[in-house]
N, C-alpha and C positions, 0 to 999 in steps of 0.2 A: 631492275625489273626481272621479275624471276620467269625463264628462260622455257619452253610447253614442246614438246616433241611429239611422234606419233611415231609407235615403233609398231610395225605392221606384223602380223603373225599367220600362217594358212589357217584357214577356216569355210567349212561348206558352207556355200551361199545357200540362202534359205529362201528368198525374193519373199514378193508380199505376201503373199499367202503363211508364210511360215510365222509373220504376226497372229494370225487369228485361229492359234493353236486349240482344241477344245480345253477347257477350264481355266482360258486367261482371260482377265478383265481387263482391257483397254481402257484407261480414263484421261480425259484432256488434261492438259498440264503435263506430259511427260516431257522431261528435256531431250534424253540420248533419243534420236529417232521418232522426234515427235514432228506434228502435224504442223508447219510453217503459215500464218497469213501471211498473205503479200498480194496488197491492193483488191481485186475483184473475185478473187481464185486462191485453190488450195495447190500447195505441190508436199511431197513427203523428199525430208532432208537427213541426211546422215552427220551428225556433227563431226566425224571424224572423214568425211568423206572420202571412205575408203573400205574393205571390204572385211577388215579387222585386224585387230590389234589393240597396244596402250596407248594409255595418253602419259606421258611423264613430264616432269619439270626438274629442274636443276637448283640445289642448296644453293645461296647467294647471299649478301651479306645487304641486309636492310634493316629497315624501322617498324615496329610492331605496337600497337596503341590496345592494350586490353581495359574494354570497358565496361561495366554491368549497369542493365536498367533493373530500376524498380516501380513501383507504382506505390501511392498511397493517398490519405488525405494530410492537407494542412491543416495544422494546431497549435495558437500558440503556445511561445516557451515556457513562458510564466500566464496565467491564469485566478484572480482569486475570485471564489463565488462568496459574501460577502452576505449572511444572513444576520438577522437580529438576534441576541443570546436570552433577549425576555422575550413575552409576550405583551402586546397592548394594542394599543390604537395608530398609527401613522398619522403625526398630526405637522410632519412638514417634507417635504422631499426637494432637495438642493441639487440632482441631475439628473439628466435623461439621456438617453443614448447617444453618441457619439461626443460627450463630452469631454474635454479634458480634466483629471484629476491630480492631486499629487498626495504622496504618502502623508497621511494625516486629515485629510478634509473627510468633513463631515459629512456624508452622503444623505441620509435620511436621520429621522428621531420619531418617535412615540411618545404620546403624551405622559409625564413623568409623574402622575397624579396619584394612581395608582400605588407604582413603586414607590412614594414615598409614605405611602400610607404602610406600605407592608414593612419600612426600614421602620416605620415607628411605633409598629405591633410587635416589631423586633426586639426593638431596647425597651418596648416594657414588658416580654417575657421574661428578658434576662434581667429586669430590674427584681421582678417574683420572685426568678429563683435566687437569685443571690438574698434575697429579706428572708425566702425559707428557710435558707440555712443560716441566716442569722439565728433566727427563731429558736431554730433547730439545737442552737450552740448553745446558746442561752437556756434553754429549758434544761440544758445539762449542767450547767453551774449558778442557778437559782437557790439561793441559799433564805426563801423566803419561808414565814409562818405565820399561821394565823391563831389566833385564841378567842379562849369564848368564854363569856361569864352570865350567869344567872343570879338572881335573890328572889326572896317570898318575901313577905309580910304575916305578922300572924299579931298583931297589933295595932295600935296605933301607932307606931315607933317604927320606921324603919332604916337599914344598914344597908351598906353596900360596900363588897369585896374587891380585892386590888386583881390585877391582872398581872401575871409573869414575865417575861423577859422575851419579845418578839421573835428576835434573834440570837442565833447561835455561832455569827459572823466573828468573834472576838474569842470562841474559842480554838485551840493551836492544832488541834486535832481537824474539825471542820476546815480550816487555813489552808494546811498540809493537802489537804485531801482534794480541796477545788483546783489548787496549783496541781497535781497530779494530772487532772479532766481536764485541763487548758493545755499542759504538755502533750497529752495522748491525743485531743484534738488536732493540734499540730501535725504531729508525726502522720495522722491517719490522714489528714492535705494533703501532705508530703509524697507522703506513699502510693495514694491516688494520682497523683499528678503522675508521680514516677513511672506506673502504672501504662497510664492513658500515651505519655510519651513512647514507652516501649512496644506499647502498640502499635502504632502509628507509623514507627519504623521498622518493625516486622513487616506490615501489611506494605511498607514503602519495598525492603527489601524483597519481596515473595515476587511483588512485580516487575521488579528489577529481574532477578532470577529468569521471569518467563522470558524475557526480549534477550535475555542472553544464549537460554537455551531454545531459543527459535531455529537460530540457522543449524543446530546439530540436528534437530528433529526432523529439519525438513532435509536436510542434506541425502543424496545418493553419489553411491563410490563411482567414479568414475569408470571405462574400462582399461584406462591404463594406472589404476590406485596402484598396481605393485610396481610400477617402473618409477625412474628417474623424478624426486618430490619437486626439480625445479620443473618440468613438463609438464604441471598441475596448477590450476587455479590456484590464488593466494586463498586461506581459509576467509569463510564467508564472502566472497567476493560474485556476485552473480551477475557481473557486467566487466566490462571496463571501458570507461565513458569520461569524457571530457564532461563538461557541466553543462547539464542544460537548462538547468534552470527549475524544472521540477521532478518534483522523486514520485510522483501520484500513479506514475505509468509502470515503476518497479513489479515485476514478477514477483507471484505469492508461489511459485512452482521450485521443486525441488534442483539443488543445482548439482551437476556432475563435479565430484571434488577427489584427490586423491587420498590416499588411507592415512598420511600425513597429516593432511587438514582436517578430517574429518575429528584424529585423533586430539588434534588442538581444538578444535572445539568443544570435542568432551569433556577437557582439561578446566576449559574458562566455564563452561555448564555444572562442572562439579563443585569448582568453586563457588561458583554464585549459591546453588544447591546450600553446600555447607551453610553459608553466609545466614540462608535463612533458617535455616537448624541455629544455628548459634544467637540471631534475634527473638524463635522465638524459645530457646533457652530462658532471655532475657525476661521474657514478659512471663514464663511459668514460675520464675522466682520474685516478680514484681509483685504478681495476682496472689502470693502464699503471703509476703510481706503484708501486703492488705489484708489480708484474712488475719495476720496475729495483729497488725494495728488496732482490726475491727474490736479482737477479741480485747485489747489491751483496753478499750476506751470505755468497753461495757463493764470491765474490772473497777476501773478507775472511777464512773459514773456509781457504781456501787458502791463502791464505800466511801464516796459523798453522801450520796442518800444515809447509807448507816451510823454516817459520822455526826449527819445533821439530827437523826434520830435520836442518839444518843445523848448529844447536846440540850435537845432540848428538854429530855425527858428527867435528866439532872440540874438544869439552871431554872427552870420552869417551876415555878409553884404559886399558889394560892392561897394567899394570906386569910383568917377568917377572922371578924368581928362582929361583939354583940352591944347592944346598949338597949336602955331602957328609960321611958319616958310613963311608968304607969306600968301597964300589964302590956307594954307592946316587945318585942322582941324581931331580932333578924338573924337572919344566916345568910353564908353567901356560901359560893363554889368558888374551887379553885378553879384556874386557865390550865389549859394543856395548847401546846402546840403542834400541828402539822406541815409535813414538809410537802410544796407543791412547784411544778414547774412549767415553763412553758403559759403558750394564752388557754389552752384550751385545760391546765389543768397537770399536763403529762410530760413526761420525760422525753425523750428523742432517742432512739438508740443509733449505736456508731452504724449500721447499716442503715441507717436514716440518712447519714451525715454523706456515705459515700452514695447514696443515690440522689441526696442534693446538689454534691458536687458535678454528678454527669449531668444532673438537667441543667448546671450552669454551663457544661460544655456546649452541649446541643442547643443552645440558648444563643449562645456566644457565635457556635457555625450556620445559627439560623441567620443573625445577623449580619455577619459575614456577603452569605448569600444574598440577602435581601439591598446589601452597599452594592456590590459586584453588579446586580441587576438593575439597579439605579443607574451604576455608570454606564450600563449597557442600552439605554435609552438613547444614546447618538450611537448609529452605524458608521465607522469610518473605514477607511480604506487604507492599508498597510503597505500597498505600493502605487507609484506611479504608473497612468497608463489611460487606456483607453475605456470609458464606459461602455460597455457590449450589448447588456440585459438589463432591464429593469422591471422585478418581478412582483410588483405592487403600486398600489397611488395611494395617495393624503386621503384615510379617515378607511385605508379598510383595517381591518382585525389580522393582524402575524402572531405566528406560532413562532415558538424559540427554537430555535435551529432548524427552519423551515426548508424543506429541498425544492420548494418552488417561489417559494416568497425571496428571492434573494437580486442581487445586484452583482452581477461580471462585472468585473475590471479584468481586460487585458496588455500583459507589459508590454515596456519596449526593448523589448532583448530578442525580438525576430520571432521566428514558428518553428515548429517541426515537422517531418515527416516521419511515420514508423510503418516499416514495410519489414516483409521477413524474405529471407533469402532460404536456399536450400544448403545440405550440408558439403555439397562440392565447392558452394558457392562461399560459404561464410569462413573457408580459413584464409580466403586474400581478401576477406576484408578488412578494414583496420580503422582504429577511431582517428579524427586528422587527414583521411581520404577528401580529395575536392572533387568537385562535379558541378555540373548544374540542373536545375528544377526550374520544367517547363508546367507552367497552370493551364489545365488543357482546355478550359472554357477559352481563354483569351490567348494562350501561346506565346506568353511574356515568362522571361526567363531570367531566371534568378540564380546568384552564386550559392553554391550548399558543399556544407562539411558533414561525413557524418563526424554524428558525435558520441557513440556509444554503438557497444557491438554485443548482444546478448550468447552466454552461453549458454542458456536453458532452450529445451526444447519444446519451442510451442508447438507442434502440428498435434494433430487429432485422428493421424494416418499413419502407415506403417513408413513415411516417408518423413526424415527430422528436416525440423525448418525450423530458424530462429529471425529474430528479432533486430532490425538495426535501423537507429534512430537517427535522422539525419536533421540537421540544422538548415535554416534558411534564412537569407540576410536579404528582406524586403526592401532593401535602399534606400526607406522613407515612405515607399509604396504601403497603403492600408490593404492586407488579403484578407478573403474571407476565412473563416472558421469553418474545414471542411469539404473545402475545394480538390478534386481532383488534382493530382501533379506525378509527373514523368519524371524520376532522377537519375539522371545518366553518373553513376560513381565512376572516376580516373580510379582501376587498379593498380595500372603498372603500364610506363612507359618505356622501352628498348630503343637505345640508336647504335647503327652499326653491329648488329647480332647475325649471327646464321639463323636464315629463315628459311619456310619450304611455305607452299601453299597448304592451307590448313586441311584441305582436301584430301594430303597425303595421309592425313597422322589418322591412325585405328586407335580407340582407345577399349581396354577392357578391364575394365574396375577402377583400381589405381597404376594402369602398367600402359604404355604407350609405343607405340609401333609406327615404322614406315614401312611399305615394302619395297625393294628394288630389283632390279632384273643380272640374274647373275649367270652366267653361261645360259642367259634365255629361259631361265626357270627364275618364279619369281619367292622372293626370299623376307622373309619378316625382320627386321634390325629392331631393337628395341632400341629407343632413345629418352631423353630426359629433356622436359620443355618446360619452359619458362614463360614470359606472358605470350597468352593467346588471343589473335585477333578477331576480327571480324574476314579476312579474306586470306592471313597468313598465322604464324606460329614460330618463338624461337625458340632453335633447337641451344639446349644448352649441351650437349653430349652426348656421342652414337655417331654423327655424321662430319663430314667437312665440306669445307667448300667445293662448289663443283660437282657433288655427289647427285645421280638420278635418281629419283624419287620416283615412283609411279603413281601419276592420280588419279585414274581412271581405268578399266579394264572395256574397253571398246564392243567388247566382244559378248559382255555379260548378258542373262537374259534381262529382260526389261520385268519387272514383277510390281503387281500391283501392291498398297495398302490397304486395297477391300480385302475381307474373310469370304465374299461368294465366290463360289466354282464359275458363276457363269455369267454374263451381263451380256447386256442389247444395246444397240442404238433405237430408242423408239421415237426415228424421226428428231427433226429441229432443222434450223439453220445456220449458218455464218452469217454476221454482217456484212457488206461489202456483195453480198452475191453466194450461189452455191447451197447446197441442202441437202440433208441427208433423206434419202427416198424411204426410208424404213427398213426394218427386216431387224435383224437379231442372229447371236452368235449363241445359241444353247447346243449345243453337242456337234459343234462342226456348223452348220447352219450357215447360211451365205444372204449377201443384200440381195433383196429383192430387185429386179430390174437386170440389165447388161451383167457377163457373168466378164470374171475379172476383176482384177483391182475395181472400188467402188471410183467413180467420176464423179465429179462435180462441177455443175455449171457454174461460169463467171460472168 
């Protein structure tokens, strides 16, 4: 037990009167020489009972328990809110609040009527477009002709002329030329596909890129970036936290890192950077490919057409005959033939072919979405736990991703608390710290670890305050979502340490003092202290055992924490008996009634 002296010093007596100096404000509650109840009456006590001096105590070797409260609400650890991904009808709901679930069951559904109609306006969009570009292909290597034939009469007698050769399919030339249009058809698939792919992973990597280069852009330097790079956060690191189970509560705020980190972040940011420079290199030489496929196919479509023209305009003729029966006679015409393709008559050109092929893309991702939405007519739940909410009933109308229409499930991996501490306070913090968490509605108290210790600075003042998230292990007990709770954090516990009463230590910024009495003049020692209590403080260096400490200066004036110059009693009483008759202290000013010290009856 640490050891309380009283070392007396000369000093003019001042008696009472010397309290009620003009511009000092007396208020209840002072300890040094304050006003004693005791039963029916007042008397005035000096705590040092004596006419001045210190108060001192002696270093001694004890136990020092430093502990920090916080406040906050409970939340649990894990949490999922659980909306529908379509829209439709609720045409069944399988829980209600406090039920039990497990990873997998089916929570609700929506009538699946709907979405099956949309998966099957799907597949026959995509049946369209892929017949179009059947069509499409086809009216490029249509190797068909038609002919035509006339006769007169100019007698009784008539003839009739032969017709030429339909097709020019057998000639080597026409052959040649369609296999070419089936090659470049090919190629210009090919090249499209290749295309659409390189896309697809451009736009994959660009976004990649952005989440890499998030933590540099949000990042600020530290104020120790030019010291020592182990003293510094690990890059991108804006916590350091045991698991709690969910990342939803992560800070979007920049984090203090040193010029180290920051610098490796530029490093992984430049590279992603590049990464999408060099995809979409890729797709600017895919999209040029396509454009000489296009050009290739219309080349190729060409001289089919000119090859079938020429075919037929040399195998193609028209025989003529006459005969006669009397004065009758005939003629005919010869057949010519034309080249025609396609239903409607026309040809397709290769930019035809590759906007057939994107509407079978978009065809294809319609359908896609339209399966995904289907499956998304059972609501299930991806972890075990507790029903919480339920944010709908059988036969109303949901919206796909609704923020009100949905269904909590929460875990069983305990709650949180998140509370912020200040910046004297957060470097004895640590993740792993135990404590416990009292629920102040009910005053039931529960084991808590924190679990996470933020280094960004949330306050909104010229005063930094962060973040630390603590765990709580319900026992089995059900808490509420948002409960009030008290968490006393174990910083640091000391046995056998040199200790003083905390009374003694001055602090001024980061620098710490006792004062002790040294030939009767009193003297500042700085010291180095280690956990700090609630009633004492260990000294880790400065002092030794045995050493007097001063805690108290006997003698000091008494000073108010009001800012007026002047204050009154206006009147009241004491319980137990006694009452102040009125009057007031403005410029000297004295109680009304008996002059002297003020009395009070008991």
């Amino acid at each position: 037990m640490t050891e309380t002296n009283v070392v007396k010093k000369t000093k003019k007596k001042t008696g009472f009167r010397g309290w009620f100096t003009k511009g000092r404000l007396i208020g209840a509650g002072v300890v040094t020489g304050a006003l004693v109840l005791a039963g029916g009456g007042m008397a005035w006590a000096n705590a040092a009972n004596t006419a001045g001096g210190y108060r001192t105590a002696v270093a001694s070797v004890g136990s020092v328990d430093e502990t920090l409260t916080v406040t906050g609400s409970l939340a649990s650890a894990t949490r999922r809110d659980r909306a529908f991904a379509a829209s439709g009808t609720v045409d069944a709901l399988n829980v209600q609040v406090g039920d039990r679930v497990e990873a997998g069951d089916v929570l609700a559904t929506i009538d699946p009527g709907d979405l099956e109609d949309a998966v099957d306006a799907a597949e026959s969009d995509l049946a369209d477009a892929q017949q179009q570009l059947a069509t499409d292909l086809a009216s490029q290597t249509s190797t068909s002709s038609s002919g035509s034939s006339s006769s007169s009469d100019s007698g009784t007698g008539s003839g009739s002329g032969g017709s030429g050769p339909s097709t020019g399919s057998t000639d080597p030339a026409v052959t040649a030329a369609l296999e070419q249009v089936v090659a470049a058809q090919q190629s210009l698939l090919t090249l499209a596909a290749t295309a659409s792919d390189a896309l697809a992973a451009a736009e994959s990597s660009s976004a990649s890129a952005t989440t890499v280069c998030a933590p540099f852009l949000a990042a600020t330097l530290g104020d120790d970036s030019g010291d020592d790079p182990g003293d510094g956060a690990d890059a991108g690191d804006a916590e350091v936290a045991g698991d709690s189970g969910d990342d939803a509560g992560d800070s979007d705020e920049a984090t203090p890192l040193t010029l180290e980190a920051v610098q490796a972040l530029l490093a992984e940011c430049q590279t992603a950077i590049g990464g999408v420079g060099t995809a979409q290199g890729v797709v600017a030489a895919a999209q040029t490919a396509v454009q000489a496929g296009i050009t290739d196919l219309d080349t190729a479509v060409t001289a089919l057409r000119d090859a079938l023209a020429a075919s037929a305009s040399t195998s193609s003729s028209g025989g003529s005959s006459s005969g006669s029966t009397g004065s009758s006679s005939g003629s005919s015409t010869s057949s010519s033939g034309s080249f025609s393709g396609g239903s409607s008559g026309s040809t397709a050109s290769a930019a035809d072919i590759v906007a057939d092929q994107a509407e079978i893309s978009v065809a294809e991702a319609q359908l896609a979405i339209a399966q995904h939405e289907l499956q998304a007519a059972q609501l299930t739940t991806p972890i075990a736990g507790t029903v919480a909410y339920v944010g709908f009933a059988v036969g109303d109308d949901v919206t796909a991703g609704s923020s009100t229409q949905y269904i909590a499930i929460i875990g069983d991996d305990g709650y949180t608390v998140e509370a912020t501490v200040t910046l004297a306070q957060i470097a004895k913090v640590a993740a792993g710290q135990t404590g416990t968490a009292v629920v102040t509605s009910s005053g039931a108290s529960y084991a808590a670890t924190v679990s996470s210790v933020g280094f960004v600075n949330v306050s909104e003042t010229s005063t930094p305050s962060y973040t630390v998230e603590i765990a709580v292990d319900p026992a089995g007990a059900t808490l509420l979502n948002g409960a009030a709770v008290e968490v006393t954090i174990e910083l640091a516990a000391a046995t056998d340490v040199l200790t003083v009463p905390l009374s003694a230590l001055h602090v001024d910024g980061t620098q710490h003092t006792v004062q002790m009495l040294v030939d009767g003049e009193l003297t500042s020692v700085p010291v180095e202290v280690g956990a700090i209590g609630t009633e004492s403080v260990e000294i880790t260096s400065g002092l030794s055992e045995g050493d007097e400490v001063v805690i108290a200066d006997l003698s000091a004036d008494i000073t108010s924490d009001s800012s007026s110059d002047t204050g009154g009693f206006g009147g009241g009483s004491f319980t137990g008996g006694g009452s102040f008759g009125g009057g007031s202290f403005t410029g000297g000013g004295s109680f009304t009634g008996s002059g002297g010290p003020p009395s009070f009856g008991g």
